[in-house]
C-alpha positions, 0 to 999 in steps of 0.5 A: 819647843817654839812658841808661837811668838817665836812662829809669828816672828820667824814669818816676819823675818821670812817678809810674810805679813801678818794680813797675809796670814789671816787671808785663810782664815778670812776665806774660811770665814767667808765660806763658813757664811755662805755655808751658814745662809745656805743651811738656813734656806734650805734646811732650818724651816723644815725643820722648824715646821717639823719641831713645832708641829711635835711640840703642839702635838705634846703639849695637846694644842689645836690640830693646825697645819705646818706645811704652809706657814704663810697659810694657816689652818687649826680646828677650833673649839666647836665643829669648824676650821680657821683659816688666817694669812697672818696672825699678830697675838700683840694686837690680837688681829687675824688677817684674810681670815675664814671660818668654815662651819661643819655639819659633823654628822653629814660631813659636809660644809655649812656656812662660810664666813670671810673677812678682811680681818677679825679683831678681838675685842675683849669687852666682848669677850669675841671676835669682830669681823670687818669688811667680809661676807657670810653665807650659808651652804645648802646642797649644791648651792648657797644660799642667805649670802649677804655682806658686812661691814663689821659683824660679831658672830656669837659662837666664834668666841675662840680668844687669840690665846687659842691661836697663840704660837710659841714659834714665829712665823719668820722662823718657819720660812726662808727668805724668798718665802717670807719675802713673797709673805711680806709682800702679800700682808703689805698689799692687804694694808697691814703692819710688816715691819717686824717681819721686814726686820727678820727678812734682813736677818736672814742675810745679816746674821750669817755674816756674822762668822766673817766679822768674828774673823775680822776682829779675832784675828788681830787679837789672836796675836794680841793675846798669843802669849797670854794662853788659849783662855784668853782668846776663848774669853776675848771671842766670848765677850765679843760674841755677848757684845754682837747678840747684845748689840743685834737684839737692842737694833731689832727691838728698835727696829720693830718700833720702826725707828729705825728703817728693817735695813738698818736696824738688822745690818747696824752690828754687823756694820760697826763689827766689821769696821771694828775690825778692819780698824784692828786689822789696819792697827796690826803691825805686821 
């Protein structure tokens, strides 16, 4: 029975090039990223949405909403709904928050307060909220409306653990979604550099089944008459090495070392001239 040396070497000899060879299994690889992004748009942040929403539901976390994912909404402790465009647990700020206070046994609003943004200070054990207004709702109209440069209201003393999040919010949103998000969050002054990183990824991290193909391909002659093993062990290590390389550029990225671009295509871009440097190596 042939091998497959004897296969490869039998194309030589017939003036078929070994790049010519790994043309359809380059396309393939192209059409599978495309694939990839397109999954990722249209299918991943639903479903995410769904997961998260049952994974709360499970685990008895505040009743939230999931439709929106740039627009936050859970119940808190007392009778009273938060309402936050963003939320970052690490430096325990909500930004263009509300607190809508409810008259349970009257089903109808009772006071209204809105911020900029709250901090939670932890010395007070509450939130400080900062450039915003507070107003009572008294029938058909309002009434005590005053503003604020920087108010503490007691009886907010949800900690940022109560709108703490297991899934990020990237997760929940394709590009266009997360792209309108940034900018939004950019206007109001606030910090997006993660999220800028995750928005590059989206486009990065599907390519990636091209750039598996560009250096699998040379070493699937490399390593033809060494068994499949070998090839399956070689594709691991190369598979450890990109999500090594990938998760070391992004938390580099989140610092803001590096520009969101750069830290999220940086391993794509030495993957792939890796492997058109194996490619161009390959004798044919």
């Amino acid at each position: 029975m042939p091998s497959k040396n004897d296969d490869v070497t039998t194309f030589k000899a017939s003036g078929v090039s070994l790049h010519r060879l790994a043309v359809p299994v380059l396309l393939t690889s192209a059409m599978l990223s495309v694939a990839l992004f397109a999954f990722d748009h249209y299918y991943v942040p639903g479903a995410n949405r769904r997961q998260d929403a049952l994974r709360n539901e499970i685990k008895g976390r505040p009743v939230q909403t999931y439709l929106r994912p740039d627009r936050k909404w859970i119940y808190g402790r007392g009778p009273r709904i938060y309402y936050y465009k963003y939320f970052d647990p690490g430096q325990a700020v909500m930004v263009g928050v509300s607190v809508y206070e409810l008259d349970t046994a009257a089903f109808r609003l009772r006071r209204h307060i809105a911020a900029e943004r709250a901090r939670w200070v932890p010395s007070l054990r509450n939130w400080v909220f900062e450039n915003g207004w507070t107003r009572d709702v008294r029938g058909a109209g309002d009434a005590n409306f005053r503003r604020f440069d920087a108010e503490i209201f007691r009886e907010l003393d949800e900690p940022p653990s109560y709108f703490l999040k297991e899934v990020k919010l990237d997760k929940q949103m394709n590009f266009r979604e997360l792209d309108a998000y940034i900018r939004e969050l950019s206007q109001s002054g606030f910090d997006t550099v993660r999220l800028q990183v995750q928005l590059q990824k989206k486009f990065s991290v599907p390519l990636f089944a091209l750039i598996m193909a560009l250096i699998s391909t040379p070493f699937a002659f490399l390593t033809g008459s060494r068994g499949a093993m070998a090839g399956v062990g070689v594709s691991f290590g190369i598979a450890v090495g990109y999500w090594a390389l990938g998760q070391l550029f992004e938390q580099v990225g989140n610092i803001n070392l590096l520009p969101a671009a750069l830290a999220a295509w940086s391993p794509d871009a030495l993957f792939a001239l890796a492997g058109v440097y194996l490619l161009a190596r390959m004798r044919t």
